[in-house]
N, CA, C and O atoms as a MOPAC input file, in Angstrom:
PM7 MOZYME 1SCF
protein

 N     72.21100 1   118.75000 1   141.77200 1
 C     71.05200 1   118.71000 1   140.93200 1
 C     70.88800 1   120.07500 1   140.27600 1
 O     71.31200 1   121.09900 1   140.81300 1
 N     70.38300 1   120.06400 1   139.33000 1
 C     69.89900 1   121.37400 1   138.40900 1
 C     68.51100 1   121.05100 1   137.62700 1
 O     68.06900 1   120.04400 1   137.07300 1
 N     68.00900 1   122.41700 1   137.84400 1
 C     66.89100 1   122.87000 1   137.22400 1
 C     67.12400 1   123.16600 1   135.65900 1
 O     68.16000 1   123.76400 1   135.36800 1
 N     66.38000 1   122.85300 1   134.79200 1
 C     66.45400 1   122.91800 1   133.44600 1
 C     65.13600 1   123.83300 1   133.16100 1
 O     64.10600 1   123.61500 1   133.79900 1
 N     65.20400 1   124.88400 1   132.16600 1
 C     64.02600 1   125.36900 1   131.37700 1
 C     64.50300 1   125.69500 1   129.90100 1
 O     65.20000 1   126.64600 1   129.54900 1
 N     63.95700 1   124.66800 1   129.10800 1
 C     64.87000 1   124.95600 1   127.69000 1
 C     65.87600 1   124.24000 1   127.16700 1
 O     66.15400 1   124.12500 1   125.97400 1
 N     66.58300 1   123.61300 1   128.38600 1
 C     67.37400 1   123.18000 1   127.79900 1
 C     68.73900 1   124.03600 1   128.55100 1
 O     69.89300 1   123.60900 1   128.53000 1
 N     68.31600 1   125.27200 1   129.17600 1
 C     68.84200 1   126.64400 1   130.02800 1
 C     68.93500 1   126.24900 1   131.27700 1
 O     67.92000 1   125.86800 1   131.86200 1
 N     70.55900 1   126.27700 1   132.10400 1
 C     70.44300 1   125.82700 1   133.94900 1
 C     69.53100 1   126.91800 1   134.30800 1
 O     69.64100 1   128.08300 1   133.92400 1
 N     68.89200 1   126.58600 1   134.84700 1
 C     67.95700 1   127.80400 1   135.42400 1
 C     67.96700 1   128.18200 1   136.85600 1
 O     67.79000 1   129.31900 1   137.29300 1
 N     68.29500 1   126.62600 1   137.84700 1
 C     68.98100 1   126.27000 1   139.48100 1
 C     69.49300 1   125.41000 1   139.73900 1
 O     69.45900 1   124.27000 1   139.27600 1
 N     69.87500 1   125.71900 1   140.28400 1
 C     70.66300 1   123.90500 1   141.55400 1
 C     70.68500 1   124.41300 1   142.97300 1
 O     70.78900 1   125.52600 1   143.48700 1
 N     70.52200 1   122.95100 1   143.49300 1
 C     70.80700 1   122.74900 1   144.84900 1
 C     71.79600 1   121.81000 1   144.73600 1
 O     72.22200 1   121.34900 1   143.67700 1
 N     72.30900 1   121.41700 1   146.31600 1
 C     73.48200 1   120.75700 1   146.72200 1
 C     73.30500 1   120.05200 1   148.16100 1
 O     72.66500 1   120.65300 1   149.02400 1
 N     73.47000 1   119.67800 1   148.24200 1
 C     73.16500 1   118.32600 1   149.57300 1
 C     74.31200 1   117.57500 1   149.96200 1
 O     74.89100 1   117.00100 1   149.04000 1
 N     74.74800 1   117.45000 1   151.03900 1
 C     75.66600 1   116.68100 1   151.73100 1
 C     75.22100 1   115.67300 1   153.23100 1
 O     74.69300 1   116.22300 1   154.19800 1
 N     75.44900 1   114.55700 1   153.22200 1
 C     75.10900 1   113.73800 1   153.84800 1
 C     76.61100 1   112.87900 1   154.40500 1
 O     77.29900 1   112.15200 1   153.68900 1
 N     76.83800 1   113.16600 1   155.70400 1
 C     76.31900 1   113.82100 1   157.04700 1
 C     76.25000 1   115.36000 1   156.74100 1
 O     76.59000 1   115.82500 1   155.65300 1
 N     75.84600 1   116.00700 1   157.64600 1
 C     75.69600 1   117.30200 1   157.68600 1
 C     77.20400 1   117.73300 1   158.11700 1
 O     78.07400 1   117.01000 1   158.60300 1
 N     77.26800 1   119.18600 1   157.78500 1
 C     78.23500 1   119.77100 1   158.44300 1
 C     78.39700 1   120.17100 1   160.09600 1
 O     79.43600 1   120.26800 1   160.74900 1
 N     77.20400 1   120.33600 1   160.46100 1
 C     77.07700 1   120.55700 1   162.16100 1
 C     77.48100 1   119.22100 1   162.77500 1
 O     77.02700 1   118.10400 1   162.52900 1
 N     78.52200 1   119.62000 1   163.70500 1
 C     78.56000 1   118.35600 1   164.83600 1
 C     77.34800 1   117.80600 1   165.59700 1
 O     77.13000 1   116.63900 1   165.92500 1
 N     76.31300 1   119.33600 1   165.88800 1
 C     75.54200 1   118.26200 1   167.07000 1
 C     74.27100 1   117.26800 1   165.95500 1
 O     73.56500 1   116.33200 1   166.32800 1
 N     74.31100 1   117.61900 1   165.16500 1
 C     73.34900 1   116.45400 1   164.30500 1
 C     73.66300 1   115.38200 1   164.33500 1
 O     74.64200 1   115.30900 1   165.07700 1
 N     73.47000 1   114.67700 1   164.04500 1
 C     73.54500 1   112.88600 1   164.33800 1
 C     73.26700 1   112.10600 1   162.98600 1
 O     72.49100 1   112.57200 1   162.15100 1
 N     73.81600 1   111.10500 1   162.83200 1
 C     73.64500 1   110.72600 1   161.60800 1
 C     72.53800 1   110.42200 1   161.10100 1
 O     71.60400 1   110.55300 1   161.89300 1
 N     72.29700 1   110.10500 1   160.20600 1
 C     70.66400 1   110.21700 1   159.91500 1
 C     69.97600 1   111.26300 1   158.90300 1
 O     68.94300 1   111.17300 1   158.23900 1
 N     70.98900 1   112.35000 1   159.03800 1
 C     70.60700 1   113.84000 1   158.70000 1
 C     71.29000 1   114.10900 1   157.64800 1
 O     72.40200 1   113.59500 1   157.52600 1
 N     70.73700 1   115.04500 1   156.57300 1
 C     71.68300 1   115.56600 1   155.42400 1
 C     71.19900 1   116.88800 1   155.55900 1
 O     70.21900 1   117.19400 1   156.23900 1
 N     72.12600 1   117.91900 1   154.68900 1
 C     72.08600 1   119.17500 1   154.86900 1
 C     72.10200 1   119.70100 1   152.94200 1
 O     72.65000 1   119.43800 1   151.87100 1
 N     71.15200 1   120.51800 1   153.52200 1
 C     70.84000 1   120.95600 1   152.06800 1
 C     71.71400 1   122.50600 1   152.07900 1
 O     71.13300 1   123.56300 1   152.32500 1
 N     72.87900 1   122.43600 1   151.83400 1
 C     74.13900 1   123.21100 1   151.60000 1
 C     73.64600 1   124.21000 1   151.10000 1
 O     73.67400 1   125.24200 1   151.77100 1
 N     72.95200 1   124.23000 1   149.58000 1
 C     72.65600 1   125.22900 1   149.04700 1
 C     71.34700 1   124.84600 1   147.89200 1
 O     71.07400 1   123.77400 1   147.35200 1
 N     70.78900 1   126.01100 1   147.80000 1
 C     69.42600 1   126.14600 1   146.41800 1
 C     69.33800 1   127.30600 1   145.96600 1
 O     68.85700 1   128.18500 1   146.68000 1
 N     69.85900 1   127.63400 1   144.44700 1
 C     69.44700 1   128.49800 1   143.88900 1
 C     68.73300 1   128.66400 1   142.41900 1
 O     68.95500 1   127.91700 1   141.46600 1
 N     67.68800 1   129.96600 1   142.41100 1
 C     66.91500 1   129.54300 1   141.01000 1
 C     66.82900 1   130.97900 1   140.68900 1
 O     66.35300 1   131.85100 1   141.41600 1
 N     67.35400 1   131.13000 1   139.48900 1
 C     67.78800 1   132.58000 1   138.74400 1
 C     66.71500 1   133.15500 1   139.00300 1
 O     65.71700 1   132.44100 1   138.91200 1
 N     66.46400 1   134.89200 1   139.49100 1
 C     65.15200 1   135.36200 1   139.87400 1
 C     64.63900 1   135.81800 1   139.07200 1
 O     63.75500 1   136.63100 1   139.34200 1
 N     64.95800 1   135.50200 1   137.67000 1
 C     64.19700 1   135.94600 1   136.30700 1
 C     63.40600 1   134.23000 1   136.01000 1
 O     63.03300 1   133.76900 1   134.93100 1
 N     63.35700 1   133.67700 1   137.19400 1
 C     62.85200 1   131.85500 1   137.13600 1
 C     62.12500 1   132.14200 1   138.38500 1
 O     62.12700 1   131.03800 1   138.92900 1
 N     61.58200 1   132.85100 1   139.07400 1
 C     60.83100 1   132.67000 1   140.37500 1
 C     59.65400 1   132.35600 1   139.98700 1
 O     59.13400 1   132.23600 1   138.87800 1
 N     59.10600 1   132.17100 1   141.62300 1
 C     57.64400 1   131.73400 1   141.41900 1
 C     57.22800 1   131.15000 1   139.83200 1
 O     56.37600 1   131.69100 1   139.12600 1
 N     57.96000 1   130.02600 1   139.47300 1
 C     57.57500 1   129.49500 1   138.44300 1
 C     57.75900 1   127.79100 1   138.89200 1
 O     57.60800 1   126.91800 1   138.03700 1
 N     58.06900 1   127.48600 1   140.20100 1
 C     57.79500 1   125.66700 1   140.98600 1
 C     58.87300 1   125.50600 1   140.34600 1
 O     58.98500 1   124.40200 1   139.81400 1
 N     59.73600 1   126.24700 1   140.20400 1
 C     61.57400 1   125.39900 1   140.01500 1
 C     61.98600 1   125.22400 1   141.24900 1
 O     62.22300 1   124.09400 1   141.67600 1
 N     62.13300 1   126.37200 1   142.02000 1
 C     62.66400 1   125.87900 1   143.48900 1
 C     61.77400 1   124.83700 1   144.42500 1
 O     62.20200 1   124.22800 1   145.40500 1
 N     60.86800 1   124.80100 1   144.05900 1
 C     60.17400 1   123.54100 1   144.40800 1
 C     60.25800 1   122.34300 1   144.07500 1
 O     59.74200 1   121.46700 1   144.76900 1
 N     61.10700 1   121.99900 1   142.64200 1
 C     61.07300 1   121.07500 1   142.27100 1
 C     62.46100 1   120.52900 1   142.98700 1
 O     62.57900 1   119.47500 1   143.61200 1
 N     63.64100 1   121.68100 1   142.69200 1
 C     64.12700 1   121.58100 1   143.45200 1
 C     64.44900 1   120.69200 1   144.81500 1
 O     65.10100 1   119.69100 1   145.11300 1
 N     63.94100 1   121.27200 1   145.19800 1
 C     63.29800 1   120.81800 1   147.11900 1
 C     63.14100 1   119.77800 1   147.02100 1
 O     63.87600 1   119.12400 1   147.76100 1
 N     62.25600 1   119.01900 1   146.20900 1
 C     61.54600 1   118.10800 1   146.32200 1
 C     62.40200 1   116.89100 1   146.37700 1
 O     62.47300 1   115.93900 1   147.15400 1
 N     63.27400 1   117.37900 1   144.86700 1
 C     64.55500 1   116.22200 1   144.66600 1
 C     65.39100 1   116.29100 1   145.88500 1
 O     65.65400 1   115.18400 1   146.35400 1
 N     65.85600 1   117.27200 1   146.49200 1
 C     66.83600 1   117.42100 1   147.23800 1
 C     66.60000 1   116.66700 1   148.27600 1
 O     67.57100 1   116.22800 1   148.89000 1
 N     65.19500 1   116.32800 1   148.73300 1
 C     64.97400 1   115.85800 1   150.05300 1
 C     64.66200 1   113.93700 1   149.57800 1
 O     64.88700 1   112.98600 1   150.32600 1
 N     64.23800 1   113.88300 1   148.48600 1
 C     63.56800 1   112.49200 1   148.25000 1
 C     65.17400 1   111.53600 1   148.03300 1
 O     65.50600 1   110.45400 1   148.51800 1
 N     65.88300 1   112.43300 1   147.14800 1
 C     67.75400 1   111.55600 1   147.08600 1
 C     68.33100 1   111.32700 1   148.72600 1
 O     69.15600 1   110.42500 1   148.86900 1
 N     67.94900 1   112.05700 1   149.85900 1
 C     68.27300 1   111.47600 1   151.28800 1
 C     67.63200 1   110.23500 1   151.94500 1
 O     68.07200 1   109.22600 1   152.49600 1
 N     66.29500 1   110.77500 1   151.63100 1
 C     65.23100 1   109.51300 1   152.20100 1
 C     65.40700 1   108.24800 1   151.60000 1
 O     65.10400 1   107.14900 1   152.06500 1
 N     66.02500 1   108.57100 1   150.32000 1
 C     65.66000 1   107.02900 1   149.51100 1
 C     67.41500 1   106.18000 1   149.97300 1
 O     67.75100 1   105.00100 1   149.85600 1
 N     68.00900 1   107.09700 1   150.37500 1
 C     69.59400 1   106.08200 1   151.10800 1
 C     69.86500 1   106.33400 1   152.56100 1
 O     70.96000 1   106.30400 1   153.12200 1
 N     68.41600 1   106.64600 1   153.19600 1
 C     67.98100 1   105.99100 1   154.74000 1
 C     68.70900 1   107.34200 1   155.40900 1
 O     69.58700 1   107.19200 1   156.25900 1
 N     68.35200 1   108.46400 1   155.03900 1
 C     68.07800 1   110.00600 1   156.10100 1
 C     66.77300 1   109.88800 1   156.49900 1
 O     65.85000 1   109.64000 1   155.72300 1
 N     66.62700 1   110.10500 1   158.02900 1
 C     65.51500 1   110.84300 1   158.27900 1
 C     64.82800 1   111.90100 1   158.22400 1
 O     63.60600 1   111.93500 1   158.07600 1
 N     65.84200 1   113.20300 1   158.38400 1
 C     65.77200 1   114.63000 1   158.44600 1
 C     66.69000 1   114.93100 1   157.39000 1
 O     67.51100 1   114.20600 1   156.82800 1
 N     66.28900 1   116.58000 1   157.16500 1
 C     67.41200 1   117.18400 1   156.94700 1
 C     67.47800 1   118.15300 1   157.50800 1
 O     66.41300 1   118.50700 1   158.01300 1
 N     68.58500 1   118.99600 1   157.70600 1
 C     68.61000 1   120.72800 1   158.14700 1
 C     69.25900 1   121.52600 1   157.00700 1
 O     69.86800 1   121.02800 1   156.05900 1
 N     69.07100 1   122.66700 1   157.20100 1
 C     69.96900 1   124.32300 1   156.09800 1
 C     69.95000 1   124.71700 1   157.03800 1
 O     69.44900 1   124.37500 1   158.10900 1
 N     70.88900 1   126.01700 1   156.49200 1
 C     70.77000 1   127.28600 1   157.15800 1
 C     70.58200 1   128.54700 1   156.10300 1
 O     71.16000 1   128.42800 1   155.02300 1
 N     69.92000 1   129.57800 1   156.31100 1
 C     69.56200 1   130.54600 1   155.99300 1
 C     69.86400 1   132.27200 1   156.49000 1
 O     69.44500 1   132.63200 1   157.59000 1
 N     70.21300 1   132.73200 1   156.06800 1
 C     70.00500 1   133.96600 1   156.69500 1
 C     69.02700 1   134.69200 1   157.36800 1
 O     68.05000 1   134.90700 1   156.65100 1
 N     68.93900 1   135.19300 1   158.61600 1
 C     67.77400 1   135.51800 1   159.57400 1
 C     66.71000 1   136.58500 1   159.21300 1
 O     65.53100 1   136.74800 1   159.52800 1
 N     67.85400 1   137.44000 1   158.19700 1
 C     66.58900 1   138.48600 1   157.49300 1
 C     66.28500 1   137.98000 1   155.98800 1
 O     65.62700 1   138.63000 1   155.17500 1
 N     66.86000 1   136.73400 1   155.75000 1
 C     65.75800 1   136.67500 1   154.55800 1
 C     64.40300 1   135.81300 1   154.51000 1
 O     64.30600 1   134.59100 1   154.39500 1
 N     63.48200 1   136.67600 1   154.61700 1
 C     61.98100 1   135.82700 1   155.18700 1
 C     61.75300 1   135.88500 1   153.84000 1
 O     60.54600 1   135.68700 1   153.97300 1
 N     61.87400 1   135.98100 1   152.73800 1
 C     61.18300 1   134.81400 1   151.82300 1
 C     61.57600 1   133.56500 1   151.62200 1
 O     61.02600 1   132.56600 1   151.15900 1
 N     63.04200 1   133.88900 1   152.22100 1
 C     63.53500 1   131.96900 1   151.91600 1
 C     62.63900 1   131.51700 1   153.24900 1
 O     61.94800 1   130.49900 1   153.25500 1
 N     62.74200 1   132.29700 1   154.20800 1
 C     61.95100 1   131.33900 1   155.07600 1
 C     60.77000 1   130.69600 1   155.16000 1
 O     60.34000 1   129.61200 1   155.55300 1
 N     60.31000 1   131.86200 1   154.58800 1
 C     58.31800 1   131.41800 1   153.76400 1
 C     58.58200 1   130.51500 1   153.02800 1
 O     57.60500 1   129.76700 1   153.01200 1
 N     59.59500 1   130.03500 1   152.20400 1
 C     59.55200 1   129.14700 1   151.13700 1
 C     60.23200 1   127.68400 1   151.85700 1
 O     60.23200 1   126.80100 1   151.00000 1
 N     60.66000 1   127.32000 1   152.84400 1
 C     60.78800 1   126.63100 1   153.65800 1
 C     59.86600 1   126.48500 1   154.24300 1
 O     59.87600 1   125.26100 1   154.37500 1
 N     58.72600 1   126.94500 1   154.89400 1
 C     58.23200 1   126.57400 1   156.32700 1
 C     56.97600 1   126.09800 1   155.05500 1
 O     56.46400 1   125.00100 1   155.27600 1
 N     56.58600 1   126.67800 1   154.06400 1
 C     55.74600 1   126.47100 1   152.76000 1
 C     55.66200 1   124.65600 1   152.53000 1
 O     54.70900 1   124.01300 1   152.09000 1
 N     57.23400 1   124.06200 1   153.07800 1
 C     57.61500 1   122.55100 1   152.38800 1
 C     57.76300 1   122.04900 1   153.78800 1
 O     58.52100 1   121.09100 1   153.63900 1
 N     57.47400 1   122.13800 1   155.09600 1
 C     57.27100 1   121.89200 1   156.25900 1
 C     58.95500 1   122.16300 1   157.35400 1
 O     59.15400 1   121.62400 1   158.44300 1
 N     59.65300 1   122.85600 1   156.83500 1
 C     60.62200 1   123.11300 1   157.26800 1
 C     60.23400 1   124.48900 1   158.61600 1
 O     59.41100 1   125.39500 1   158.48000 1
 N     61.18700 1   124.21100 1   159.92000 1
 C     60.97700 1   124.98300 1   161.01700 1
 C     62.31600 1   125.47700 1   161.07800 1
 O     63.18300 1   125.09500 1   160.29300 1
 N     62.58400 1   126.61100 1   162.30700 1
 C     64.12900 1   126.99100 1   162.77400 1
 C     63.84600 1   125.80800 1   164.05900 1
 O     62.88000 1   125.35500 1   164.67300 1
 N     65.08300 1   125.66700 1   164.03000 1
 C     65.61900 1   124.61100 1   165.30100 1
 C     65.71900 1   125.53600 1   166.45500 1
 O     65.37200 1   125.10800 1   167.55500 1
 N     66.18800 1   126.85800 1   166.32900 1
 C     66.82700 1   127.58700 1   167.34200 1
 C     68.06700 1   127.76100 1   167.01600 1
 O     68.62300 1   128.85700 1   167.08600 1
 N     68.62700 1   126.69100 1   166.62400 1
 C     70.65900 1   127.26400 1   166.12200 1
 C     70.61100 1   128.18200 1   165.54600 1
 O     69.64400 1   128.50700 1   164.85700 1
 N     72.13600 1   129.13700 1   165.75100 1
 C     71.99400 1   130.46100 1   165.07500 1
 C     73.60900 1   130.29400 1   165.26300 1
 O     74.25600 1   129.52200 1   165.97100 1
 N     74.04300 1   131.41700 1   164.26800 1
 C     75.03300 1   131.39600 1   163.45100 1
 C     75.40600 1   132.83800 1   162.92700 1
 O     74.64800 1   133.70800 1   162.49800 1
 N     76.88600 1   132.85800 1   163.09000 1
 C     77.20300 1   134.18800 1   161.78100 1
 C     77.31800 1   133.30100 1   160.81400 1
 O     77.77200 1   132.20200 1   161.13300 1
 N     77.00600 1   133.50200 1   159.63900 1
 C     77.20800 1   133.11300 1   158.41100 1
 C     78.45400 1   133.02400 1   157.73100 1
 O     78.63400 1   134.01900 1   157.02900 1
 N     79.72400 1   131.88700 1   157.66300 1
 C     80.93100 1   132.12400 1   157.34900 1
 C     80.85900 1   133.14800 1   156.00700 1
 O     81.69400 1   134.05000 1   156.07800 1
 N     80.08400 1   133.17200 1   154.89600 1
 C     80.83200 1   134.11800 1   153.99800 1
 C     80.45600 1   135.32700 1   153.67900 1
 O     81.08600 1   136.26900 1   153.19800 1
 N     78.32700 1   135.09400 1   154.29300 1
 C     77.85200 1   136.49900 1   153.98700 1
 C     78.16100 1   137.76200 1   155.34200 1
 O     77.97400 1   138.97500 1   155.44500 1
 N     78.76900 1   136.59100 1   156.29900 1
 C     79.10900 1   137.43700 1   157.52000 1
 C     78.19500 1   137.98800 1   158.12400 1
 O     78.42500 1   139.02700 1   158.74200 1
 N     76.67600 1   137.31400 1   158.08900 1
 C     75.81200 1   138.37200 1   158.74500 1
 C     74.73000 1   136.44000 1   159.15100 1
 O     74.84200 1   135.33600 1   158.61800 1
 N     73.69900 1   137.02400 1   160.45200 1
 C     73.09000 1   136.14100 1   161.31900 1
 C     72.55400 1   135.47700 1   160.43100 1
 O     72.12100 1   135.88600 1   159.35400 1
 N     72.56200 1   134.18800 1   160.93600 1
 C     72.01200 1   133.13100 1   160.45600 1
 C     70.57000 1   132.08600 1   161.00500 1
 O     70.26000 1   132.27500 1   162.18100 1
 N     70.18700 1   131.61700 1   160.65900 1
 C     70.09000 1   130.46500 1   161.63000 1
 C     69.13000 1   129.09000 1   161.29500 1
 O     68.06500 1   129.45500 1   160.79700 1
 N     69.18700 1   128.22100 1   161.37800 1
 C     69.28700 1   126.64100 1   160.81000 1
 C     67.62400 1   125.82800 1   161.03700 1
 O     67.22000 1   125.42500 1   162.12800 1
 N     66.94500 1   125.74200 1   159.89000 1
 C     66.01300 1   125.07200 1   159.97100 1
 C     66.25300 1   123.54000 1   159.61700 1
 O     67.31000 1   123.19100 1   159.09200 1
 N     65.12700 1   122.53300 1   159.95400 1
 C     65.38300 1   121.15000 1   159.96900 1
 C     63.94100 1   120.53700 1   159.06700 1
 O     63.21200 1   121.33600 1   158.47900 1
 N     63.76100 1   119.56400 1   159.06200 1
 C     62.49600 1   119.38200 1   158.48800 1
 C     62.55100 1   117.54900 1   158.48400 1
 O     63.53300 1   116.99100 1   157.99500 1
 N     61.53600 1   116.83600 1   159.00700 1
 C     62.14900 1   115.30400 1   158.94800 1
 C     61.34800 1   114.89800 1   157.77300 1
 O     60.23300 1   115.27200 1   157.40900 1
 N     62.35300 1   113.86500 1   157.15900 1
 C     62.31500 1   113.26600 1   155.72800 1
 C     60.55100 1   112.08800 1   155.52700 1
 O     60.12100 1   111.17200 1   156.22900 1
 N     60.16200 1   112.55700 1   154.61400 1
 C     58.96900 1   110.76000 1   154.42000 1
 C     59.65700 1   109.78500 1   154.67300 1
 O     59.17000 1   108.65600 1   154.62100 1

């Protein structure tokens, strides 16, 4: 999915259903990735975002979903826990940024 302003990509997210983690169970999709150019913040793109990302699981029978995030970035986390998303407790090095991770979930309408 992508964010439009103008006519301009402005973000996308990405979603995969099953998730990549083994211990999840089916049911679950994983929101891989979301990004929204930071000359586009705080303007409800990454929200809109979100919104799609989670309603395209629910509507072909997910319950949940999970991400993962990096452990020191607390604004993504504020902007998660903002859309009812928690940490599970899983934690992680991060395969590419190479630094701690760790995996919030959030269950679907």
């Amino acid at each position: 999915m992508v964010g439009l302003t103008g006519g301009e990509i402005v973000g996308s997210c990405f979603v995969v259903s099953p998730p990549r983690d083994d211990d999840l169970g089916t049911g679950v999709a994983e929101l891989v990735a979301i990004y929204v150019d930071p000359e586009h913040w705080r303007r409800g793109i990454g929200s809109v975002l979100l919104e799609a990302a989670q309603a395209r699981p629910a509507s072909s029978g997910s319950t949940e979903m999970s991400l993962w995030t990096l452990t020191e970035n607390h604004p993504a986390q504020a902007f998660y826990e903002r859309h009812g998303w928690s940490a599970d407790g899983a934690e992680e090095v991060h395969p590419v940024a190479k630094a701690p991770a760790i995996r919030m979930r959030r269950p679907l309408p």
